[in-house]
C-alpha positions in Angstrom: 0.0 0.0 0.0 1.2 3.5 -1.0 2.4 5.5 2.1 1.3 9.2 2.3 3.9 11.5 3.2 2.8 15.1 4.2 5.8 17.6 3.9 5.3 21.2 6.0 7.4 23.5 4.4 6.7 27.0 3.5 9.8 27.3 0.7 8.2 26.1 -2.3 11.5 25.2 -3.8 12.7 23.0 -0.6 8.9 21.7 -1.0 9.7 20.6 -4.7 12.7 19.4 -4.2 11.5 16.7 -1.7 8.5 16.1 -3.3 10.2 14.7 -6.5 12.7 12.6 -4.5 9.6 11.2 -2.7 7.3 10.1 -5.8 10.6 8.9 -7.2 10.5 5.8 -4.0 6.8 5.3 -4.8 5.1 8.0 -2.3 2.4 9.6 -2.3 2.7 13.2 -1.3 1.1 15.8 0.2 1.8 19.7 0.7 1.4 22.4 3.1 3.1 25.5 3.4 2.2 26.6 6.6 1.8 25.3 10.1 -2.3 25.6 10.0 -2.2 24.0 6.4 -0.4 20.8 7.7 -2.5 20.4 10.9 -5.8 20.7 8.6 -4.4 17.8 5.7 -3.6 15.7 8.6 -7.2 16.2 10.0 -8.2 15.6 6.4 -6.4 13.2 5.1 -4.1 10.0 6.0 -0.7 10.9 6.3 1.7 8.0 7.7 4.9 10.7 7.8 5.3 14.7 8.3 8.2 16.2 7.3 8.2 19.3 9.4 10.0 22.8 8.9 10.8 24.2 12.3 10.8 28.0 11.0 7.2 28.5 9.6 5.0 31.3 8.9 2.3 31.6 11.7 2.7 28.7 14.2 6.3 27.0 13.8 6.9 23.8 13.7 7.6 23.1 17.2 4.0 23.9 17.7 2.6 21.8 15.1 5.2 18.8 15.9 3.4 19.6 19.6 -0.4 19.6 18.5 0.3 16.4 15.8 1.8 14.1 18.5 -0.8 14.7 21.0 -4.0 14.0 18.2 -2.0 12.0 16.0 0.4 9.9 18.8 0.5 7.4 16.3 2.0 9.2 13.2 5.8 9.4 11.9 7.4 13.3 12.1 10.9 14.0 11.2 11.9 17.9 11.8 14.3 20.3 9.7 16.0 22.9 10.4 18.5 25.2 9.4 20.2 25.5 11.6 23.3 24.1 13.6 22.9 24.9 17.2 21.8 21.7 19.6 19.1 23.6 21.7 16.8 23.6 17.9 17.6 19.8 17.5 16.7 19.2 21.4 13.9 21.2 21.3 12.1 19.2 18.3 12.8 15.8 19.8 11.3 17.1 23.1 8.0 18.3 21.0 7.5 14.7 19.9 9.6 14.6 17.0 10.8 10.9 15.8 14.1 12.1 14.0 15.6 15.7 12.6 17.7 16.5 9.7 19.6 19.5 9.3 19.5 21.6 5.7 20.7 21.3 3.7 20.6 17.3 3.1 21.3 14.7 0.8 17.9 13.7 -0.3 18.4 10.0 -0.5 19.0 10.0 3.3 16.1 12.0 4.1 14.6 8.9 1.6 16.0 6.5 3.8 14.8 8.1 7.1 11.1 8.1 6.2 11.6 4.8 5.2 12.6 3.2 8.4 10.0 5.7 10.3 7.5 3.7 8.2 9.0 0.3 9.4 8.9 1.5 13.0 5.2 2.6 12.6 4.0 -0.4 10.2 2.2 -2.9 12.3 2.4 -6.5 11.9 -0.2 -8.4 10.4 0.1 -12.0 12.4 2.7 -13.1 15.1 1.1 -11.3 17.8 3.1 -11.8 21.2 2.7 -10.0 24.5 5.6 -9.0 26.2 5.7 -8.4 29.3 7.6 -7.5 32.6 6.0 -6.3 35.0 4.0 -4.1 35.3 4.4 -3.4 32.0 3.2 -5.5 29.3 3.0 -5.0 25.5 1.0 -6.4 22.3 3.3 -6.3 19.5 0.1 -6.6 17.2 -1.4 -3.5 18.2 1.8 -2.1 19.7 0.4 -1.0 22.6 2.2 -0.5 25.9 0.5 -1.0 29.4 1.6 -0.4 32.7 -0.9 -2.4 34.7 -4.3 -1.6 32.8 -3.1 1.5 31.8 -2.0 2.3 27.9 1.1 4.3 27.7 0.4 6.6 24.8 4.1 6.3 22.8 5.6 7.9 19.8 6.6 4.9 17.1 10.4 5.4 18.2 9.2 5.4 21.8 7.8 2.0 21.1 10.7 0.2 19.4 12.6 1.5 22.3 10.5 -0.1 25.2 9.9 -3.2 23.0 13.7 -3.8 22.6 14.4 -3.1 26.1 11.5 -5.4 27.4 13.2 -8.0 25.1 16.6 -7.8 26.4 15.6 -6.8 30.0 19.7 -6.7 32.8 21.4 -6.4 28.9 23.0 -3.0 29.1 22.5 -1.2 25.6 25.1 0.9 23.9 23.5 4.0 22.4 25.2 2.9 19.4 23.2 -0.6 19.8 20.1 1.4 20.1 20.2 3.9 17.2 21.5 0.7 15.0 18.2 -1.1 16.6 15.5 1.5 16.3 16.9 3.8 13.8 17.7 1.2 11.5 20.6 2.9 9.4 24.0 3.9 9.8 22.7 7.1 11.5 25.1 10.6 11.3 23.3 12.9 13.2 23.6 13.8 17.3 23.2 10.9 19.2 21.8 12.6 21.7 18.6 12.0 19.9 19.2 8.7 22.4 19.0 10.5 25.3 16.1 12.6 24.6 14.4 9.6 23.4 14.6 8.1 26.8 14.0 11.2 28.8 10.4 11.4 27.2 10.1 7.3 28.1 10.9 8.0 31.8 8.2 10.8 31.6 6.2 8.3 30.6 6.4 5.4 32.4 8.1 6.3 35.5 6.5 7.2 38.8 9.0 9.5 39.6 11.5 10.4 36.5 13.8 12.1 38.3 14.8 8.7 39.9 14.5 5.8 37.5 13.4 2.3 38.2 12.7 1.1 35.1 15.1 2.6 32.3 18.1 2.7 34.6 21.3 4.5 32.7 24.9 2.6 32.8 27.6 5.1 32.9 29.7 5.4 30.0 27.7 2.9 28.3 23.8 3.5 27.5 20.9 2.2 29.1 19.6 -1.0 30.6 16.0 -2.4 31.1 15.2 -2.8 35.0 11.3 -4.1 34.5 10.5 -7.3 36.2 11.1 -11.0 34.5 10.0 -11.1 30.9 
């Protein structure tokens, strides 16, 4: 089935420029130039992936990244931006955001990059398994996290995360292990798109984030999984 990919850019040139690169791998794309343009085609349409410009007229794309995640929780959304500095990076993972490029880009990677967002978000259409350590348990066929009989609402990157730690719960992950894991290709970016990852996790799932149970972190190495016996 042909994935819809929405891109949010106001530069009609940048807009193009992905758009042909896009229909080239077989998707089919949609356009907004503005902030309220993008938020209205998702409400309109499906859209599996949002490629979001952080510097938009009217509300930027933090905002939208912000108002997307929390209707659509469910939906793929990688961020540009111009510029260099850390805090914009930071600050679009922190919205929601499932992966940032900075312009300008080689437009096979941004290819790429939607591509394994889709496999992260795909769901599978048989092997369904519940995994679980408690008091969290998942069901890999709806990917759906609980903690007790509570759903954990969870970004697709949040969920490959907590699936792969459930699955390998005392292993101590590298965060080289986890961006090859969930990220899926030989990733060039900050790898402190790790770290953020997990920071929104703990938000999530811990009773008090400031002091881990569950996702504990193993200096100078990465993370390990802390959950009870899978």
């Amino acid at each position: 089935m042909q994935k819809h990919i929405l891109i949010i850019e106001d530069e009609s040139s940048i807009r193009g420029f992905i758009k042909v690169n896009l229909i080239r791998n077989n998707f089919y794309v949609l356009e907004a130039a503005s902030g309220e343009e993008g938020i209205k085609a998702v409400h309109s349409d499906h859209v599996d992936v949002v490629i979001l410009d952080i510097m938009l007229p009217g509300i930027d794309g933090f905002e939208v990244c912000r108002i997307l995640r929390k209707e659509f929780p469910g939906i793929g959304i990688i961020m540009l931006t111009a510029k260099s500095q850390d805090m914009d990076k930071i600050m679009g993972l922190e919205y929601g955001a499932d992966d940032y490029m900075v312009k300008p880009f080689n437009p096979m990677e941004l290819v790429l990059r939607v591509k394994s967002l889709i496999r992260r978000i795909e769901k599978p259409d048989s092997d369904r398994r519940i995994v679980e350590s408690p008091p969290f348990r998942i069901d890999t066929y709806s990917q759906t996290l609980y903690k007790g009989e509570k759903i954990i609402e969870l970004t697709p990157t949040e969920y490959s995360i907590i699936k792969l730690f459930m699955e390998n719960p005392s292993r101590a992950l590298k965060r080289d292990d986890l961006l090859n894991e969930v990220w899926g290709y030989n990733f060039v970016g900050d790898p402190k798109i790790v770290d953020v990852n997990i920071r929104r996790l703990r938000a999530k799932i811990e009773d008090m984030p400031g002091k881990p149970v569950y996702i504990e972190t193993v200096w100078g190495t990465g993370y390990r999984w802390r959950g009870g016996n899978s």
